[in-house]
Every structure is written in structure tokens, then in C-alpha cells.
DRENDREN-942749 format. One record per atom (N, C-alpha, C, O): chain; residue in three letters; x, y, z. Coordinates in steps of 0.05 Angstrom, whole numbers. Example, Ala and Ser with C-alpha at 12.3 -4.5 7.8 and 13.67 -1.06 7.14 Angstrom:
2
A:ALA:264:-114:156
A:ALA:246:-90:156
A:ALA:264:-66:156
A:ALA:285:-66:169
A:SER:257:-45:142
A:SER:273:-21:143
A:SER:258:1:157
A:SER:268:23:161
***
This chain:
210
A:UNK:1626:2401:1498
A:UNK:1602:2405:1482
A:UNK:1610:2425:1461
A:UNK:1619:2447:1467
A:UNK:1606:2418:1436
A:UNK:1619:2436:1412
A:UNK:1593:2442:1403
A:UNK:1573:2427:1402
A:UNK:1595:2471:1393
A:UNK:1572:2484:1382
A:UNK:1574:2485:1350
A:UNK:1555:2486:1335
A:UNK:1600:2484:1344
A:UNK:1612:2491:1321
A:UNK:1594:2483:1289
A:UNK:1578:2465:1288
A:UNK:1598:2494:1274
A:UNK:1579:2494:1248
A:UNK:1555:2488:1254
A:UNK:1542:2474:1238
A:UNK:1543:2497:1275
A:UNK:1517:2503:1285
A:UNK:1503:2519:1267
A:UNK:1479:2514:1265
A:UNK:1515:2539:1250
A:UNK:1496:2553:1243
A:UNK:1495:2563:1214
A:UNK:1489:2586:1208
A:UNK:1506:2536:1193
A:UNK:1506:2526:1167
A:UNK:1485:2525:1165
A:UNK:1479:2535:1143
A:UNK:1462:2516:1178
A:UNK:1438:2517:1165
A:UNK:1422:2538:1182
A:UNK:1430:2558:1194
A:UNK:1390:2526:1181
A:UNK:1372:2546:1189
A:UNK:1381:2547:1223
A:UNK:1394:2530:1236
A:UNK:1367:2575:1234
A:UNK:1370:2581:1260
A:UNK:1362:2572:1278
A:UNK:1365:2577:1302
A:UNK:1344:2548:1260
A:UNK:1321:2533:1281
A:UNK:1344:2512:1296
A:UNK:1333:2499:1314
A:UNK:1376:2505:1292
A:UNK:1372:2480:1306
A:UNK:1373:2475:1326
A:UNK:1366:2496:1337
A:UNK:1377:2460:1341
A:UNK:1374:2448:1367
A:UNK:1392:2425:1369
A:UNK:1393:2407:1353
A:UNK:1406:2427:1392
A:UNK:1424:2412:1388
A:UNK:1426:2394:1427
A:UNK:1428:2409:1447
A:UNK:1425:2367:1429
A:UNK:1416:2369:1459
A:UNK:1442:2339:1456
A:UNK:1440:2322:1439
A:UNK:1459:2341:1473
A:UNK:1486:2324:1478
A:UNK:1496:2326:1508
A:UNK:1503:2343:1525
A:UNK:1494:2298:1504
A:UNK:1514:2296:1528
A:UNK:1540:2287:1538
A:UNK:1549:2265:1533
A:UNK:1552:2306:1553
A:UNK:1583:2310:1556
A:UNK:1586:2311:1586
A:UNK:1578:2330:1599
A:UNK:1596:2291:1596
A:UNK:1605:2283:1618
A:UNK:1585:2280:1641
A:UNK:1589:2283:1665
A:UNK:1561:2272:1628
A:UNK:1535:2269:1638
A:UNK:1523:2296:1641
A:UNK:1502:2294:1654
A:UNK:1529:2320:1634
A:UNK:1518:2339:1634
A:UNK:1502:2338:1592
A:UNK:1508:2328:1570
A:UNK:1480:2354:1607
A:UNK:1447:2355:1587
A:UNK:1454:2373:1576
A:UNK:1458:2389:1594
A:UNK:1462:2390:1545
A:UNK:1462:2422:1537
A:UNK:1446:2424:1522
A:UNK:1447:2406:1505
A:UNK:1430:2438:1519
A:UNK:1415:2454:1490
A:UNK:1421:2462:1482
A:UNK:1443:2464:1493
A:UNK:1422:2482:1457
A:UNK:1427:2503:1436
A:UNK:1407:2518:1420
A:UNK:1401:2514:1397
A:UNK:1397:2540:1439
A:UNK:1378:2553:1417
A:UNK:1378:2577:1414
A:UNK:1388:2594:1427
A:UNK:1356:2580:1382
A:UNK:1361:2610:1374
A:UNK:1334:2615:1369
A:UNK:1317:2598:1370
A:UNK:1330:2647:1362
A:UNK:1299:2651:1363
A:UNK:1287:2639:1350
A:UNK:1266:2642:1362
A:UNK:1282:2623:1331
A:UNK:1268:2610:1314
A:UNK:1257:2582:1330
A:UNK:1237:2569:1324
A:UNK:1276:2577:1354
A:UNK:1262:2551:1367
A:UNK:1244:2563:1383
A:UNK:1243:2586:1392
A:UNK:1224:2534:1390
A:UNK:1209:2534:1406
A:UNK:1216:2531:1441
A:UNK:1201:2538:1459
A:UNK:1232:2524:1443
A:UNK:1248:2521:1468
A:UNK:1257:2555:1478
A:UNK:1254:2564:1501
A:UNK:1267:2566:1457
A:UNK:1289:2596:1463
A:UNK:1261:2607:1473
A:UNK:1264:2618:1494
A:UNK:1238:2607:1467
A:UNK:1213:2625:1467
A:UNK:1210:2609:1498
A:UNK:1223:2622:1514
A:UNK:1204:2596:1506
A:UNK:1199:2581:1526
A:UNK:1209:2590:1547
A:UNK:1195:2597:1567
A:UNK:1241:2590:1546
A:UNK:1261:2602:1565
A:UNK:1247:2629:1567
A:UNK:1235:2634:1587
A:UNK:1248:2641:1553
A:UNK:1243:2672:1548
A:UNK:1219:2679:1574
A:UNK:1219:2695:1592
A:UNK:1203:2661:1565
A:UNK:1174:2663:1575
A:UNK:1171:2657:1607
A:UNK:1155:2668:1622
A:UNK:1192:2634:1613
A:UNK:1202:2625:1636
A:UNK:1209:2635:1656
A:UNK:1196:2635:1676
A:UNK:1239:2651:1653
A:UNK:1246:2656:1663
A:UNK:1263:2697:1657
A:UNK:1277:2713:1669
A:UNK:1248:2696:1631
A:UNK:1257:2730:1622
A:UNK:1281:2731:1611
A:UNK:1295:2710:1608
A:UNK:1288:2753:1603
A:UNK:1311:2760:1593
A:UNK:1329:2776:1611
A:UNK:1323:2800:1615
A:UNK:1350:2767:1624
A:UNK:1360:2782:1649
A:UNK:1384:2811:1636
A:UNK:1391:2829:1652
A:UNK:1391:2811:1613
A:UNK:1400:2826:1599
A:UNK:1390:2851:1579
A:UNK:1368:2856:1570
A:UNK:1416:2865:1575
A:UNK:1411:2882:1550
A:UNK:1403:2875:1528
A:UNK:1411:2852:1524
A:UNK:1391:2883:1510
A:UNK:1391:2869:1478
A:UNK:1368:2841:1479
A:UNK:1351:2836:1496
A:UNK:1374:2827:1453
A:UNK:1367:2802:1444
A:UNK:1385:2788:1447
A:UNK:1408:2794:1441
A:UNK:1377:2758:1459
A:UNK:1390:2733:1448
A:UNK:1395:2730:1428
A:UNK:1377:2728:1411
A:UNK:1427:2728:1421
A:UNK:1432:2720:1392
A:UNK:1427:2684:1400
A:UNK:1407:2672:1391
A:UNK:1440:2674:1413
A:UNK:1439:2647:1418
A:UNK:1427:2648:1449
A:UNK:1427:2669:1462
A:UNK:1415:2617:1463
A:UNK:1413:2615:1493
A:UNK:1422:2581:1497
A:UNK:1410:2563:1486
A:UNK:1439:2579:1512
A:UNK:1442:2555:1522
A:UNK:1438:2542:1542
A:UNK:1446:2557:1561
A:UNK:1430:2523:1550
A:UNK:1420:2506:1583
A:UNK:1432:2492:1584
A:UNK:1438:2484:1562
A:UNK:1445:2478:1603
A:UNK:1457:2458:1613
A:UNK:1447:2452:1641
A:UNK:1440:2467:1658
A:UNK:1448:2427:1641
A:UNK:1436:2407:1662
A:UNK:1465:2395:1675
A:UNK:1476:2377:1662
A:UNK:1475:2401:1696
A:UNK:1495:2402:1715
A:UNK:1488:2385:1742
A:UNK:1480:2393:1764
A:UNK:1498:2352:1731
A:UNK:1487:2337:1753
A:UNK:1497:2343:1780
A:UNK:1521:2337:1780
A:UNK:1489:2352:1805
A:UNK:1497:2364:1828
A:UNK:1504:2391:1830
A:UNK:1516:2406:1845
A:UNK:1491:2391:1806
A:UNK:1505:2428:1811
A:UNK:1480:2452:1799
A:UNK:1482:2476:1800
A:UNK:1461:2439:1789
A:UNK:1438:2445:1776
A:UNK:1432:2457:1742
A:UNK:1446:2451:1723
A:UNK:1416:2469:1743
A:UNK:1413:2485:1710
A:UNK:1425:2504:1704
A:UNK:1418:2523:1719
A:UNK:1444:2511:1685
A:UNK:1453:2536:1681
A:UNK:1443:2541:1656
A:UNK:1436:2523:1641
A:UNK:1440:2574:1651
A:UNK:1433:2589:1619
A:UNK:1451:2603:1613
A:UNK:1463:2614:1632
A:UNK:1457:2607:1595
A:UNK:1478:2617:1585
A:UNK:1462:2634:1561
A:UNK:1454:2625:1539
A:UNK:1460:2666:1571
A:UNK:1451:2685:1544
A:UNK:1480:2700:1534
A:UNK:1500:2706:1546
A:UNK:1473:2703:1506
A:UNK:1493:2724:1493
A:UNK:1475:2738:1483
A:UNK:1454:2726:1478
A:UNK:1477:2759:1479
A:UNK:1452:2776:1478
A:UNK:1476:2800:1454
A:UNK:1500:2797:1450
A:UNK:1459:2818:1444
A:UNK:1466:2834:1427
A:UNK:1449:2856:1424
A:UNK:1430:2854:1409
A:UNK:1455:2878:1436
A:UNK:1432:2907:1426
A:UNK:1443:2924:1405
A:UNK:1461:2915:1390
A:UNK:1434:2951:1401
A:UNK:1439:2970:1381
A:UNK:1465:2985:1393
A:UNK:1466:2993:1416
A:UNK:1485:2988:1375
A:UNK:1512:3000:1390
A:UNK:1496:3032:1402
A:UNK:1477:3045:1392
A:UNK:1510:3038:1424
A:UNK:1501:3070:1430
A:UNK:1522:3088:1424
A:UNK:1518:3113:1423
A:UNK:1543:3078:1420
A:UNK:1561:3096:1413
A:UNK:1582:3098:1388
A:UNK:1601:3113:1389
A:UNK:1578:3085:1371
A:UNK:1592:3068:1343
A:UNK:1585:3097:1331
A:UNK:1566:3112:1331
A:UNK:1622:3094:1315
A:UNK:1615:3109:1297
A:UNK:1627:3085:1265
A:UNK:1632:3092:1242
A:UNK:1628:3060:1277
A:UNK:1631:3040:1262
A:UNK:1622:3045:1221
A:UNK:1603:3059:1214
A:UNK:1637:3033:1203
A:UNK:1622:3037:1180
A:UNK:1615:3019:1171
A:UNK:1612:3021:1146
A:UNK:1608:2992:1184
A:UNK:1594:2969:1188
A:UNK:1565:2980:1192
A:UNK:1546:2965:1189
A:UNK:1561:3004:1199
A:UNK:1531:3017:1202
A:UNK:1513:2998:1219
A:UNK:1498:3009:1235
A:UNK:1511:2978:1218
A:UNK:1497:2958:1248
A:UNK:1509:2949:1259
A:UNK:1515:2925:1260
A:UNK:1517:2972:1276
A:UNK:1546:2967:1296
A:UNK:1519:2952:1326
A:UNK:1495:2956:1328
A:UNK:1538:2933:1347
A:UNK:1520:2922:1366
A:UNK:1543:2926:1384
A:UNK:1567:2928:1378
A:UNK:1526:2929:1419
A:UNK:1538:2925:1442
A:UNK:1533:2892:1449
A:UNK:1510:2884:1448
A:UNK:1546:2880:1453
A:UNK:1551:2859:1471
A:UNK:1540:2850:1502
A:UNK:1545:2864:1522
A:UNK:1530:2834:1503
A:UNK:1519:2828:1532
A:UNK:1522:2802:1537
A:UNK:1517:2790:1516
A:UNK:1526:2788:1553
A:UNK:1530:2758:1561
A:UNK:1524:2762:1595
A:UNK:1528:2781:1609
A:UNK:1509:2730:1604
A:UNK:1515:2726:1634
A:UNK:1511:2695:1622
A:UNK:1503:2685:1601
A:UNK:1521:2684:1651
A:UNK:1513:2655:1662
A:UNK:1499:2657:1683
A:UNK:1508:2669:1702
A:UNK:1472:2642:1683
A:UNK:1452:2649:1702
A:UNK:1448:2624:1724
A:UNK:1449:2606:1708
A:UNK:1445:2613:1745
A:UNK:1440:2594:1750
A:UNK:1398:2589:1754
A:UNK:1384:2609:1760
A:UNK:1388:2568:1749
A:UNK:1361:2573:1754
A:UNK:1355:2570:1788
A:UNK:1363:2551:1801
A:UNK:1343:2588:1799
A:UNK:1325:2576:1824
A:UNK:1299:2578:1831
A:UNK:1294:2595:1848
A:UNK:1284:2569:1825
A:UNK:1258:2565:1847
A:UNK:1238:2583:1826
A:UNK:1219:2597:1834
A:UNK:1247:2581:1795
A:UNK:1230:2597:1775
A:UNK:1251:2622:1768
A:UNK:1243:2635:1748
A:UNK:1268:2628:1775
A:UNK:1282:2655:1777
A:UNK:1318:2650:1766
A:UNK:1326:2629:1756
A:UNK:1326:2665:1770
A:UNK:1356:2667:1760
A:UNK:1379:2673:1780
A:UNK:1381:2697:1786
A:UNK:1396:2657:1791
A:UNK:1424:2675:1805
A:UNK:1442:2681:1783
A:UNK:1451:2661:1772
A:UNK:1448:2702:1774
A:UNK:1469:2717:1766
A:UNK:1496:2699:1784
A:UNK:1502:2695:1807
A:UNK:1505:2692:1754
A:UNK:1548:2670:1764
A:UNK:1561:2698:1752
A:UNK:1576:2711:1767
A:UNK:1558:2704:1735
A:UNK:1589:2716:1727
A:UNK:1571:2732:1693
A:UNK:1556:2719:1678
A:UNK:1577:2760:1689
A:UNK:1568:2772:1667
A:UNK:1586:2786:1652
A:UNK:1606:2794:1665
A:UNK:1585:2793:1625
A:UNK:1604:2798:1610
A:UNK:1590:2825:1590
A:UNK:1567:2822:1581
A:UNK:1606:2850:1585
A:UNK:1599:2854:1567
A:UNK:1619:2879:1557
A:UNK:1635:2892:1571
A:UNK:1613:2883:1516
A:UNK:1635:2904:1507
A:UNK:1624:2912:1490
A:UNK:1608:2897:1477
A:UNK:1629:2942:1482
A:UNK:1606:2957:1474
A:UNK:1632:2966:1446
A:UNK:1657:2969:1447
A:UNK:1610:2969:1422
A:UNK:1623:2986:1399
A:UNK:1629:3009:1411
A:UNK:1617:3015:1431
A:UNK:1651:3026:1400
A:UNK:1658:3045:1406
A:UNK:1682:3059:1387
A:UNK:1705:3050:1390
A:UNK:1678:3081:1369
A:UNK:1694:3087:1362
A:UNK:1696:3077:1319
A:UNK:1682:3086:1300
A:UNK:1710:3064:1320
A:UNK:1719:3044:1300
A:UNK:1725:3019:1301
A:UNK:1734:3003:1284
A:UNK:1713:3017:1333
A:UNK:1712:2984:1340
A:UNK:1691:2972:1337
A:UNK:1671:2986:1336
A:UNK:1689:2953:1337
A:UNK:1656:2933:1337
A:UNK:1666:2910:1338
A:UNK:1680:2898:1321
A:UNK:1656:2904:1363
A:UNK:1665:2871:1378
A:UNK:1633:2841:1361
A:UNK:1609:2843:1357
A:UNK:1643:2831:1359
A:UNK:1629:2813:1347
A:UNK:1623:2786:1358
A:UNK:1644:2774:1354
A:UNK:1606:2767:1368
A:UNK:1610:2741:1372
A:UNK:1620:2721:1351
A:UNK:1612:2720:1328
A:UNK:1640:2703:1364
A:UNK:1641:2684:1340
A:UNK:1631:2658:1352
A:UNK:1643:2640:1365
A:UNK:1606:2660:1346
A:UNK:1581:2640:1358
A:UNK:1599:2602:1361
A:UNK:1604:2587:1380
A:UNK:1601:2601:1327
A:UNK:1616:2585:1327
A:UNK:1636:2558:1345
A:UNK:1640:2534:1342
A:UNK:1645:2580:1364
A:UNK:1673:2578:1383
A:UNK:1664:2595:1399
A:UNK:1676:2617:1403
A:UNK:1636:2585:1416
A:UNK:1629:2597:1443
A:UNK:1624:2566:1452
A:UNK:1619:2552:1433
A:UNK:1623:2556:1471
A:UNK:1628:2533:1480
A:UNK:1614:2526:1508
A:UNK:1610:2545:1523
A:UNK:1608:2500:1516
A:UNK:1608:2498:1549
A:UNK:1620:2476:1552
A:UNK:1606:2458:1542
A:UNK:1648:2466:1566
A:UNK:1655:2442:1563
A:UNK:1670:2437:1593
A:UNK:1672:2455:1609
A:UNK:1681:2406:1597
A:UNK:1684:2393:1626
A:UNK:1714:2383:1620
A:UNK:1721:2360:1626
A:UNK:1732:2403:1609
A:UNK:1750:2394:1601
A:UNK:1774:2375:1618
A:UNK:1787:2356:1608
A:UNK:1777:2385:1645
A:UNK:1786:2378:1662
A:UNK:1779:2352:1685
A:UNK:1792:2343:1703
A:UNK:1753:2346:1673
A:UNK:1737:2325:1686
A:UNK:1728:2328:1705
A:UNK:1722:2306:1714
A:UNK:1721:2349:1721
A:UNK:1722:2356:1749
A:UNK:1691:2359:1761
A:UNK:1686:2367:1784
A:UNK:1668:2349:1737
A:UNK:1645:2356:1732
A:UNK:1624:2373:1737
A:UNK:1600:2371:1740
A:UNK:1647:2397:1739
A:UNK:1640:2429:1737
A:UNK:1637:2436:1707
A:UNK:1653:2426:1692
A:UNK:1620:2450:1698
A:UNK:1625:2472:1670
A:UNK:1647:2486:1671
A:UNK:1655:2496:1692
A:UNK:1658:2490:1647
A:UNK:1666:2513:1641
A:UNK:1654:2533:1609
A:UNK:1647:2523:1588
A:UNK:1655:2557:1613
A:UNK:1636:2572:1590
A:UNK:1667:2589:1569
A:UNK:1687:2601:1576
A:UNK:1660:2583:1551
A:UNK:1674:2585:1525
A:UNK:1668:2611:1516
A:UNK:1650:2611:1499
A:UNK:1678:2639:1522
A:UNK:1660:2658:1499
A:UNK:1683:2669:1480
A:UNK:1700:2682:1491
A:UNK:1684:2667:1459
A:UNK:1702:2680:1439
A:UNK:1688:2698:1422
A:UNK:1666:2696:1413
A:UNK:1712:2724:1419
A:UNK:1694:2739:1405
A:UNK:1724:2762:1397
A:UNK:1745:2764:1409
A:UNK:1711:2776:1371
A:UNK:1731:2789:1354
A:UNK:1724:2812:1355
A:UNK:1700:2818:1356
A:UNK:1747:2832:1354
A:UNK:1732:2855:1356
A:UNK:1753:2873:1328
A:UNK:1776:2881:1328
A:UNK:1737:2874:1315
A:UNK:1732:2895:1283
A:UNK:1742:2930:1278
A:UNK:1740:2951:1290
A:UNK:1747:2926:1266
A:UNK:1754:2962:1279
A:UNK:1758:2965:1236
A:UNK:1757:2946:1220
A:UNK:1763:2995:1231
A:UNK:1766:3005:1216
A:UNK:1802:3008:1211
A:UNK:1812:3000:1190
A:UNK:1813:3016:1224
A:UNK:1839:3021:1227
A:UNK:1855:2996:1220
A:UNK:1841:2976:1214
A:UNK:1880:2994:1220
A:UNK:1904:2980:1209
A:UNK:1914:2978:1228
A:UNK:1936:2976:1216
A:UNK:1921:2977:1252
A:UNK:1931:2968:1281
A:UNK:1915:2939:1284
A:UNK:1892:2935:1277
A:UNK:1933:2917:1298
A:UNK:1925:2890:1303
A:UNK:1895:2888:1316
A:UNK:1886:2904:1332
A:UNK:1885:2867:1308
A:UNK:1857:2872:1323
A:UNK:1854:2837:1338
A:UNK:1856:2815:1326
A:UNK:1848:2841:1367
A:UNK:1843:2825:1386
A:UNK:1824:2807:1381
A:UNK:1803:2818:1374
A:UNK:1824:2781:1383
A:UNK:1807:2761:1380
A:UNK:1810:2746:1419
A:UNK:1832:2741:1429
A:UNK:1799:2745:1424
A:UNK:1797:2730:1455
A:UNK:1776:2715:1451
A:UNK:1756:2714:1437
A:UNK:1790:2699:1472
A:UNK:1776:2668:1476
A:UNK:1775:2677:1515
A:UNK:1795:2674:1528
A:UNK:1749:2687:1528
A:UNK:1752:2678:1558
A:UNK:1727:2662:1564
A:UNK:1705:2658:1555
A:UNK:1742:2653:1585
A:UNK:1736:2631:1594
A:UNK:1732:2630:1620
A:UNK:1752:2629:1634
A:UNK:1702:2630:1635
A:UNK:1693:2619:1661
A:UNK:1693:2602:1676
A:UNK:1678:2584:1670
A:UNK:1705:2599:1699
A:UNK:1698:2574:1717
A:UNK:1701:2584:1746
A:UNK:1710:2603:1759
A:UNK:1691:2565:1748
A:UNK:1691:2562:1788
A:UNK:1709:2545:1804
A:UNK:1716:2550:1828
A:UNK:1717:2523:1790
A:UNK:1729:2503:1791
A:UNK:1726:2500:1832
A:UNK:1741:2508:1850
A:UNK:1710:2491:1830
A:UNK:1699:2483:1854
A:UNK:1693:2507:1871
A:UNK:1677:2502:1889
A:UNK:1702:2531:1871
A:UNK:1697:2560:1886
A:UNK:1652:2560:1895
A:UNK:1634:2546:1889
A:UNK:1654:2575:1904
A:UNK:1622:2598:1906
A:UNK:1628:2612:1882
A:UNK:1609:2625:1872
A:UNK:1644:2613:1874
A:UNK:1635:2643:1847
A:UNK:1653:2630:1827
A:UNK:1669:2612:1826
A:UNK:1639:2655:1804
A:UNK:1656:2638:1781
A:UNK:1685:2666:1782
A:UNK:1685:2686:1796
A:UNK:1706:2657:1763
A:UNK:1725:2667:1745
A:UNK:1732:2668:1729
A:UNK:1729:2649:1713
A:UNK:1749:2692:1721
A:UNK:1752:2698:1686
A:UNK:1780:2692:1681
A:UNK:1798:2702:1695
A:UNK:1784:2679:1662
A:UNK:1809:2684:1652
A:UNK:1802:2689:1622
A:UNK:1781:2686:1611
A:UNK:1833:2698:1609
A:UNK:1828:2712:1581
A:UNK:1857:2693:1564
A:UNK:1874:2679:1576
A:UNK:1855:2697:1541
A:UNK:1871:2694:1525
A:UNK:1865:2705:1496
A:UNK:1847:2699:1480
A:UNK:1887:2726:1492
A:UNK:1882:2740:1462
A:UNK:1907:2738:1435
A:UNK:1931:2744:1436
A:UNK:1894:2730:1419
A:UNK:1914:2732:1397
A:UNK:1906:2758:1381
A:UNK:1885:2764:1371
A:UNK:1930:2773:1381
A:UNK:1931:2796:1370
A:UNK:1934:2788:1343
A:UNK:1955:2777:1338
A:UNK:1912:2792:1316
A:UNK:1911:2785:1283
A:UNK:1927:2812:1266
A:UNK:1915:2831:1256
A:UNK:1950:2810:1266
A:UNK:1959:2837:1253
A:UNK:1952:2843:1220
A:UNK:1957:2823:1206
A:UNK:1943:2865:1207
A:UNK:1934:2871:1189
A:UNK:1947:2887:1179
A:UNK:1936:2907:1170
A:UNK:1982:2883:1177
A:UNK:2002:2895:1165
A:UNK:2013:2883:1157
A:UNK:2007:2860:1163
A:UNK:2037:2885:1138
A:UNK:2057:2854:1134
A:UNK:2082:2853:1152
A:UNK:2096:2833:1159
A:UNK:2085:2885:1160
A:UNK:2110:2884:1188
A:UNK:2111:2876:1216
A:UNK:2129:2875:1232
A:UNK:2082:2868:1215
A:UNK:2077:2854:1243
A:UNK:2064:2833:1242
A:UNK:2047:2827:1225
A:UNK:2076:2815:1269
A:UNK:2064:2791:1267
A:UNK:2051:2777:1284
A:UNK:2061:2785:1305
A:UNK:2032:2759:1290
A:UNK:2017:2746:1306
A:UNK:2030:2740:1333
A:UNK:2053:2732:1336
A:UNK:2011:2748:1355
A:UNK:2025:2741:1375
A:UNK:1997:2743:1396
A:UNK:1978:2758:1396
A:UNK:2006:2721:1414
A:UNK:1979:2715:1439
A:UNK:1998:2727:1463
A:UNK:2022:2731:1466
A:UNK:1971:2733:1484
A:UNK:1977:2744:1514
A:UNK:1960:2726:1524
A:UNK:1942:2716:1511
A:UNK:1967:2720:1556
A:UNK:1948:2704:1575
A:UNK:1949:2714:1600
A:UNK:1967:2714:1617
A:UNK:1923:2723:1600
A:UNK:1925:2739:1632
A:UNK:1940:2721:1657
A:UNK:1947:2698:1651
A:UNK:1944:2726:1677
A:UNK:1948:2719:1700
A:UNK:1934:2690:1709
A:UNK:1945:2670:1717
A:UNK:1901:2694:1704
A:UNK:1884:2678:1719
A:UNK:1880:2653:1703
A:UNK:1867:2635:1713
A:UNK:1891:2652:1672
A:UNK:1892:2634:1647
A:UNK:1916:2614:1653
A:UNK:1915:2589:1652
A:UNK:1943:2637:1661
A:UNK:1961:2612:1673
A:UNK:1957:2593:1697
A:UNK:1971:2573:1700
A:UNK:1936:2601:1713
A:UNK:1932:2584:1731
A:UNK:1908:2565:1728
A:UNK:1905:2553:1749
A:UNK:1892:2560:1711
A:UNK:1876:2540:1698
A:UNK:1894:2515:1698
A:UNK:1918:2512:1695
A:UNK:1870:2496:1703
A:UNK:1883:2471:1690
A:UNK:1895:2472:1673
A:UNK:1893:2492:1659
A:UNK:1916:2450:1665
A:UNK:1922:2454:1634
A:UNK:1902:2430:1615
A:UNK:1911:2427:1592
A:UNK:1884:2419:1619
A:UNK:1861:2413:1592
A:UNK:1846:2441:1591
A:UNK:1841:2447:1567
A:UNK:1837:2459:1609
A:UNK:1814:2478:1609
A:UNK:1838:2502:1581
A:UNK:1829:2514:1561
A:UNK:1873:2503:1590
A:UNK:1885:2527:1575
A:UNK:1886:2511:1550
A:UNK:1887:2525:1530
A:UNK:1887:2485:1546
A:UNK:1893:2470:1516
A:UNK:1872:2481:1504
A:UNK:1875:2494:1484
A:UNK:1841:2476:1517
A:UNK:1816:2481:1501
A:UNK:1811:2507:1485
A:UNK:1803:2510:1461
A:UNK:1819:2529:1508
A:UNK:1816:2555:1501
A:UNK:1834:2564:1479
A:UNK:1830:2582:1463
A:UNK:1854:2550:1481
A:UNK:1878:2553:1463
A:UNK:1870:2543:1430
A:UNK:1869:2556:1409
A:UNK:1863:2513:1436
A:UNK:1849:2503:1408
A:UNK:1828:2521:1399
A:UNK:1826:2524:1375
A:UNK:1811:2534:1417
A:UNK:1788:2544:1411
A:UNK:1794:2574:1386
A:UNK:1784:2583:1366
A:UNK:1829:2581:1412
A:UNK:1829:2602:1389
A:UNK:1847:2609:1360
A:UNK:1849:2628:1345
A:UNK:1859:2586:1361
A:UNK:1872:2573:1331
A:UNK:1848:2565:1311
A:UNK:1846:2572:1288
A:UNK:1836:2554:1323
A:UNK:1802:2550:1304
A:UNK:1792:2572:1300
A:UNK:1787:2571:1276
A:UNK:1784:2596:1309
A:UNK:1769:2620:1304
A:UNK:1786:2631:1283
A:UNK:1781:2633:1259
A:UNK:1816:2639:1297
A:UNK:1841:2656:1273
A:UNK:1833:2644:1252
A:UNK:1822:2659:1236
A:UNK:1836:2616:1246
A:UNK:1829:2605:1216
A:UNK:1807:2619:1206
A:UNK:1809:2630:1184
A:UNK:1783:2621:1221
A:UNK:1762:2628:1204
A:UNK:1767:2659:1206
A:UNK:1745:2669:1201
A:UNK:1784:2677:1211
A:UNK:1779:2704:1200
A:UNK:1806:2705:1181
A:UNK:1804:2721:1162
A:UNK:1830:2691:1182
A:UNK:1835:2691:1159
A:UNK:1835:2684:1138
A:UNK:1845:2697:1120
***
């Protein structure tokens, strides 16, 4: 399920596809749906929903997916609307929420982490007709030292709980240094469609920051 140029136009859209018989939505405050959720089942996080996603997970039930965004508390950023970061994947029960797996990274300093909405994802790459959750995101800084773009990536792959793996391409902003990716531990042991995805996902983002 690709989110991508989602958000060329207005904030209102909505986007409802299905990918490997799984149902996703896509919404932002302007829909009537995002208010709905809200109203539903709350906001289990810090901040605002920048985006909220649902998926309908045949045998496995509804998941939400918030990325949320508050006021940095500690930025001394010169972006001046510096934000902390918040993400979870929620499962629904019985009107309420189980907490899968939560994410979050706070401005700090000369840093300011950013979503790249874009290339946040939920997809079944492996066929296994489990989710997996896409979150990519860049983090900004003031300074001339390489700055980290990651692509991690959730799954359970059949477990009780979810897991993280990571993959970062370091964007160097010198001419003496040059591009180079790391992959945690738990990334090499992914399928290899779930490391291709994350991989494409983050050759696609690099393009769009340089």
C-alpha cells in the first residue's frame, strides 16, 4: 500500500486500497473519518496527528497507525518550529486500543527529525498476510556532519509482538564524504522482499532531499 504523492493536493484525501486483501485508509485532519477515529477511539499519543492510518487485517483484525507531532521541548533548532515526534501501531479491541510497538524522537540541539509522510508505508511484502509498517523519517540539523535518513520498519512476522528493524543512509553534506547505508542486526534477518522494500523506500526519499 503506497501512500506516496499523497499530499500534492489538499489534506483532505482519502485514499482506501486493497493490498493482499487487507482494507487501508489514509487520513488527515481535514477528513471526516480522522475526526471519527479521534472521537472513537482518542488519541493514544503526544502531539497531533499529522497523518492516521487503518488497516483491516483479515484474521488478524484493525490496526491504526498514528504519527503524531507536538511542539519540540528542547530545540534550539533555527527552523524555529522545531517538533517532537511520536508514532504507535495500535491494535483495536472491544472500543479501545492494544499498544503493538511505539516510536518516538525528539528535536534536540541542532537536530530536528522530520516525517517524510511520503515514504511511510503499510505493506505485505513478503506475502505472509501479516502487515508490515513503513516509517521513514530525516533528521535536519544545522551543522555540516552527514545527516541520517532511516527507513524502520515493524513486523511481527507471525510473533505476539511486533519488531524493529532499521536501515540508515547517512546524506553527507560535504564534498569529502560520501553516501553510505548501515543495517541493524534485526534488518539482516527480515525477509528479503520486506529488506528490498525498505531499501527502495529509502533510495526514493534520498532522491527527494536531494
Amino acid at each position: 500500500m503506497i501512500f506516496r504523492k499523497l499530499l500534492s493536493g489538499a489534506a483532505c484525501i482519502v485514499s482506501v486500497v486493497s493490498f493482499a486483501q487487507m482494507r487501508t485508509g489514509i487520513y488527515f485532519s481535514s477528513d471526516k473519518k480522522y475526526k471519527e477515529i479521534i472521537e472513537e477511539v482518542g488519541n493514544p499519543l503526544s502531539g497531533n496527528p499529522v497523518m492516521i492510518v487503518q488497516s483491516f487485517v483479515p484474521d488478524h483484525g484493525s490496526y491504526i497507525w498514528f504519527l503524531n507531532e507536538s511542539k519540540a521541548k528542547n530545540s534550539t533548532y533555527s527552523g524555529m518550529d522545531s517538533k517532537d515526534l511520536y508514532s504507535g501501531v495500535f491494535l483495536e479491541d472491544h472500543g479501545g486500543l492494544l499498544p503493538k510497538i511505539t516510536f518516538k524522537d525528539f528535536a534536540e540541539g541542532l537536530a530536528q527529525p522530520r516525517y517524510m509522510i511520503n515514504f511511510c508505508e503499510i505493506g505485505d511484502a513478503n506475502k505472509d498476510g501479516l502487515p508490515e509498517f513503513y516509517l521513514t523519517y530525516f533528521e535536519e540539523s544545522d551543522g555540516l556532519d552527514a545527516k541520517p535518513l532511516k527507513v524502520i520498519v515493524y513486523t511481527n512476522l507471525g510473533e505476539k509482538t511486533f519488531s524493529k528493524s532499521k536501515i540508515t543512509g547517512w546524506i553527507p553534506f560535504q564534498e569529502e564524504e560520501q553516501y553510505r547505508e548501515v543495517k541493524d542486526e534485526n534488518f539482516k534477518l527480515l525477509p528479503k522482499e520486506i529488506r528490498l522494500k525498505a531499501e527502495k523506500l529509502l533510495k526514493e526519499a534520498k532522491k527527494e532531499i536531494n
